[in-house]
N, CA and C atoms as a LAMMPS dump frame, in Angstrom:
ITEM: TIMESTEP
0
ITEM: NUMBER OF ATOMS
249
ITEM: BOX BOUNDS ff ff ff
-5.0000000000000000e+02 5.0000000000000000e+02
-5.0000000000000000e+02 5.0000000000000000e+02
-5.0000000000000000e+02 5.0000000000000000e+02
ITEM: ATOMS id mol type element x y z
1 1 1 N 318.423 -36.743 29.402
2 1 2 C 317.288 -35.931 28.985
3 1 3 C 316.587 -35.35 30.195
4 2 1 N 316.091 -33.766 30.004
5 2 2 C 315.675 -33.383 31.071
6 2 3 C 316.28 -33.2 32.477
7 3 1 N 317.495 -33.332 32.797
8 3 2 C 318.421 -33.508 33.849
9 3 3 C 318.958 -31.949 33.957
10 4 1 N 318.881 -31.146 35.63
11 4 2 C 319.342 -29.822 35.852
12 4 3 C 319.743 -30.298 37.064
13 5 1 N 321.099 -30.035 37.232
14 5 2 C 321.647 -30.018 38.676
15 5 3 C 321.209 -31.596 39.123
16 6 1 N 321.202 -32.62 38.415
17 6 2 C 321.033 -33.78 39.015
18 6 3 C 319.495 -34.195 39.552
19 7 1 N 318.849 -33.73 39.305
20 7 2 C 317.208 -34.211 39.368
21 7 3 C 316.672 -33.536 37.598
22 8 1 N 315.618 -34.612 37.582
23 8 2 C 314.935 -34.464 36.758
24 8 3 C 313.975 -33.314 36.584
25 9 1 N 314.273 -32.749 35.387
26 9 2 C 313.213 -31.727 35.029
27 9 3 C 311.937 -32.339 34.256
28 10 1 N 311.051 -32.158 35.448
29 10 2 C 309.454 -32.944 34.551
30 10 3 C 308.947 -32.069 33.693
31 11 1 N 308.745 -30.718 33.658
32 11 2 C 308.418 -30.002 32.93
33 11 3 C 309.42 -30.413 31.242
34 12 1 N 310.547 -30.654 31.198
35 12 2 C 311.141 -30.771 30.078
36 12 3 C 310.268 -32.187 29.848
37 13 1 N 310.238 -33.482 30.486
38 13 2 C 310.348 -34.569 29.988
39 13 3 C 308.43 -34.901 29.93
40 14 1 N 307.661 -33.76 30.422
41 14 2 C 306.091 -33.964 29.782
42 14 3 C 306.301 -33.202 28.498
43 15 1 N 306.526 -31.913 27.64
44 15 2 C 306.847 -31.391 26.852
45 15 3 C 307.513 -32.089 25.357
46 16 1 N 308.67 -32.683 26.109
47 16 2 C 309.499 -33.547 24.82
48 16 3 C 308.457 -34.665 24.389
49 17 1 N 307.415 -35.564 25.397
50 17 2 C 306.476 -36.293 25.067
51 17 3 C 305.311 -35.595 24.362
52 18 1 N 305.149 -34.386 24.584
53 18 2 C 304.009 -33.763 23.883
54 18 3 C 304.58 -33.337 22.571
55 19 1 N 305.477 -33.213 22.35
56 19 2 C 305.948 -33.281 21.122
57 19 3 C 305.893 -34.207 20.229
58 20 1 N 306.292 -35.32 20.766
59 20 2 C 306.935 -36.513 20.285
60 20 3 C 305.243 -37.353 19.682
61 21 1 N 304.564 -36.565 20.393
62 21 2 C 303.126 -37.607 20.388
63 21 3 C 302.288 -36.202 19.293
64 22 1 N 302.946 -35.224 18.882
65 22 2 C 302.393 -34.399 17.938
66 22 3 C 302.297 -32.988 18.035
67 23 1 N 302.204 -33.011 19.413
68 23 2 C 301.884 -31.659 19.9
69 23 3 C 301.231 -30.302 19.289
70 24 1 N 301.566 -29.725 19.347
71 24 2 C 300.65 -28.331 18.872
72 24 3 C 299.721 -28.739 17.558
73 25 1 N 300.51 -29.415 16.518
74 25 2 C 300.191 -30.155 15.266
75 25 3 C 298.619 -30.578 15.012
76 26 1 N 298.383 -31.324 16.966
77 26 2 C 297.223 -31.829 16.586
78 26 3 C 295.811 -31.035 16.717
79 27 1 N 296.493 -29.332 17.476
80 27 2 C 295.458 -28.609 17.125
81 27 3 C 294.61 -28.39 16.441
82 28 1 N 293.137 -27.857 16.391
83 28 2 C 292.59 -27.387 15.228
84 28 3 C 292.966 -26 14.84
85 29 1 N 293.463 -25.054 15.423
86 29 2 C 294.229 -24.031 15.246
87 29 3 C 295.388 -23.88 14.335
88 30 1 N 296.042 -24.872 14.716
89 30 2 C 297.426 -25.154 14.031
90 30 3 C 297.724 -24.654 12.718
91 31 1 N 298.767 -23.11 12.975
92 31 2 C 299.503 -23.063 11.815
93 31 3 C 298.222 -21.724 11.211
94 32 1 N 297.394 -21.701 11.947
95 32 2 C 296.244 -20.352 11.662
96 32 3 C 296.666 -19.087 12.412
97 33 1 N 296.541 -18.062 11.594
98 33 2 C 296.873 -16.87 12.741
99 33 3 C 295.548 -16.715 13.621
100 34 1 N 296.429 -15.861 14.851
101 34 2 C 295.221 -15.473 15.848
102 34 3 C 294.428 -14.162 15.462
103 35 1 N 293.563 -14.708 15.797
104 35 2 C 291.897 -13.38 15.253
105 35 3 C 293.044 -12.021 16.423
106 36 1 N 292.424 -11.087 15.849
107 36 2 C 292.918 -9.685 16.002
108 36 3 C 292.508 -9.418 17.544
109 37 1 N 291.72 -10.019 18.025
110 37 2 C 290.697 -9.997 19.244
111 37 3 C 291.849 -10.086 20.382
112 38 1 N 292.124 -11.35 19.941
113 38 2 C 293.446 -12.099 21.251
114 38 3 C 294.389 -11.246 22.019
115 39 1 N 294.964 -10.106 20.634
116 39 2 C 296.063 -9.763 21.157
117 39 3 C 295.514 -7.825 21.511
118 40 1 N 294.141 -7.648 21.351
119 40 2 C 293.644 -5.917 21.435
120 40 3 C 293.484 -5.954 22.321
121 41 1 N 292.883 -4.778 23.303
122 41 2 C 292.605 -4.709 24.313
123 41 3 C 293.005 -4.853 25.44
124 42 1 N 292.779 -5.414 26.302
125 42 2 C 292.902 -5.926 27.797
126 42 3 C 293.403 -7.689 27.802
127 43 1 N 294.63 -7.816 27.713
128 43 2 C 294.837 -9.354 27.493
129 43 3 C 294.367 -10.291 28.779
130 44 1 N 294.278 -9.74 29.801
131 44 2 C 293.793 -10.375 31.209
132 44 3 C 292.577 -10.227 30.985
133 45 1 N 291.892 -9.334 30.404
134 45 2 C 290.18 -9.441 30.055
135 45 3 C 289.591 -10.885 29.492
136 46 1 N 290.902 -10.801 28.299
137 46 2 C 290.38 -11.37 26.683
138 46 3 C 290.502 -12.774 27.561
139 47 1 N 291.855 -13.155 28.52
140 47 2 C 291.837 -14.252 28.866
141 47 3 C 290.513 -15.023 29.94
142 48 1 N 290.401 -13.826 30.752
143 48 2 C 288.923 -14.373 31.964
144 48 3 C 287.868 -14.3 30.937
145 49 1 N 287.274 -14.067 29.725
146 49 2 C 286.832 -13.956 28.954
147 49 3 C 287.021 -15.51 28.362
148 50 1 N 287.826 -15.336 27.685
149 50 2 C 288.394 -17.003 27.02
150 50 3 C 287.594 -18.31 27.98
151 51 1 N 288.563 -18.158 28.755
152 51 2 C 288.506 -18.958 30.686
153 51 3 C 287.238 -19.459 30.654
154 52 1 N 286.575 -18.214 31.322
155 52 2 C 284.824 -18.563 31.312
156 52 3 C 284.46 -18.782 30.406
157 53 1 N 284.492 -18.966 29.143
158 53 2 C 283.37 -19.43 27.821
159 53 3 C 284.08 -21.168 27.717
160 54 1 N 285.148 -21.373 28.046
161 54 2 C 285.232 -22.875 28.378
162 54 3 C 285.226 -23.515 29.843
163 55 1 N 284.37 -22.395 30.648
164 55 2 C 283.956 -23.127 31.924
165 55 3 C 285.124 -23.181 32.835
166 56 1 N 286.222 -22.267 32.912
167 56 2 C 287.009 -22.701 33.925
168 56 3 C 286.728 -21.687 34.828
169 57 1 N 286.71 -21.563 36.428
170 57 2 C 286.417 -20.927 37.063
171 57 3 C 287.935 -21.034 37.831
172 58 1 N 288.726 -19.512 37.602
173 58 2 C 289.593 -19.498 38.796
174 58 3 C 289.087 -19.825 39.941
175 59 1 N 290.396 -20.24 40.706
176 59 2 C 290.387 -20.245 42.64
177 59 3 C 289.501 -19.562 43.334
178 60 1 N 290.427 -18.249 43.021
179 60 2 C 290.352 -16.739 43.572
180 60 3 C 288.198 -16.77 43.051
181 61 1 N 287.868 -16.83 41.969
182 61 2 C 286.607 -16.837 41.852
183 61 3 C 285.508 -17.382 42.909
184 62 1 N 286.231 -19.013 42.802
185 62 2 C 285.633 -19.586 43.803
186 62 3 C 285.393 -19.595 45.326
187 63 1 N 286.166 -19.08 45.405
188 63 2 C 286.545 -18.667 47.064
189 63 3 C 285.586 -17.503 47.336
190 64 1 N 285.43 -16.41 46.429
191 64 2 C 284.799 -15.37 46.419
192 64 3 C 283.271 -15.744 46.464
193 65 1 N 282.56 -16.566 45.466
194 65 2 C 281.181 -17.095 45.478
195 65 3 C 280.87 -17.627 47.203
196 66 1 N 281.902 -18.832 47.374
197 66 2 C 281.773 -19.282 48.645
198 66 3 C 281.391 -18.35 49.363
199 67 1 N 282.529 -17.078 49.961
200 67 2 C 282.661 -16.006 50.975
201 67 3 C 281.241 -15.585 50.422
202 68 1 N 280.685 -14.994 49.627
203 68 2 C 279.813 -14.247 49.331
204 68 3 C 277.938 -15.157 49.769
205 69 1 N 278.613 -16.699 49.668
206 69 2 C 277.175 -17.623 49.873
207 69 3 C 277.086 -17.451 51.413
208 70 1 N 278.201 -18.018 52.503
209 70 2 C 278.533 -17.943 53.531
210 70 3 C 277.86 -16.066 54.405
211 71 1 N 278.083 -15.062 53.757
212 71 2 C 277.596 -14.009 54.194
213 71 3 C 276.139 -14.084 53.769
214 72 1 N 275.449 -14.447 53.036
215 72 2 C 274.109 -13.972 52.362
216 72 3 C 273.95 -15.211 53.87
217 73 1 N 274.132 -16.297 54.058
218 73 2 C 273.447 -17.286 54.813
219 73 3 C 273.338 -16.485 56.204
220 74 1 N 275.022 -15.782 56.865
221 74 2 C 274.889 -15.431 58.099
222 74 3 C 273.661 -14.008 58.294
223 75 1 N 273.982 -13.475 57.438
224 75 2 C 272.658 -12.323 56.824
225 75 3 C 271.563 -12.968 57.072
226 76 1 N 270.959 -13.553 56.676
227 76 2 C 269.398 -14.457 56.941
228 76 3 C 269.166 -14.908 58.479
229 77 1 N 270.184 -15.604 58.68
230 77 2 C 270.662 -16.088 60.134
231 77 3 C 270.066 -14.921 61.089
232 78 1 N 270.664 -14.305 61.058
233 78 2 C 271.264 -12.917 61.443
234 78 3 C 269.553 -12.1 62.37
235 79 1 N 268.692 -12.368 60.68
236 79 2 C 267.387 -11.362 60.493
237 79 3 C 266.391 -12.8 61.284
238 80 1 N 266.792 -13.877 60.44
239 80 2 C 265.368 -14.589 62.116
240 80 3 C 265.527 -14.648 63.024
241 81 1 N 267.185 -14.031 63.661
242 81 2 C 267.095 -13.936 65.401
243 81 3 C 266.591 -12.453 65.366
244 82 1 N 266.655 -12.046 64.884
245 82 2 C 265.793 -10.001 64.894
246 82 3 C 264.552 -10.461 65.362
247 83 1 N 263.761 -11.707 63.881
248 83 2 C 261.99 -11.506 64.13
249 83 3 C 261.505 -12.561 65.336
């Protein structure tokens, strides 16, 4: 089970357990179609959309806040060696 070229495929052997333990089944979704929303529009929208309303903050996001805190600080820095 799960075996390619002689090493284990983990991706197969977490999957066959998510199955085995119910998987999709135990959704509350399950077996409902998707609202019309999901699939209109901008699907990379609908998803950073999705994303953020359950709090996940990409990388790339985070890195950006950082860079952006890091400049506002050297900015300040910057203006009390001016005064």
């Amino acid at each position: 089970m799960g075996k390619e070229h002689g090493h284990v495929n983990w991706m197969d052997q977490i999957f066959k357990e998510y199955e085995r333990e119910g998987g999709l089944k135990n959704d509350p979704g399950f077996g409902k179609p998707l609202p019309e929303s999901a699939l209109s529009g901008n699907i990379y929208d609908n998803f950073l959309t999705k994303a953020k309303d359950a709090g996940f903050l990409p990388l790339w996001i985070k890195w950006q806040k950082e860079i952006r805190e890091e400049l506002a600080e050297l900015v300040r820095l910057k203006k009390n060696e001016w005064n």
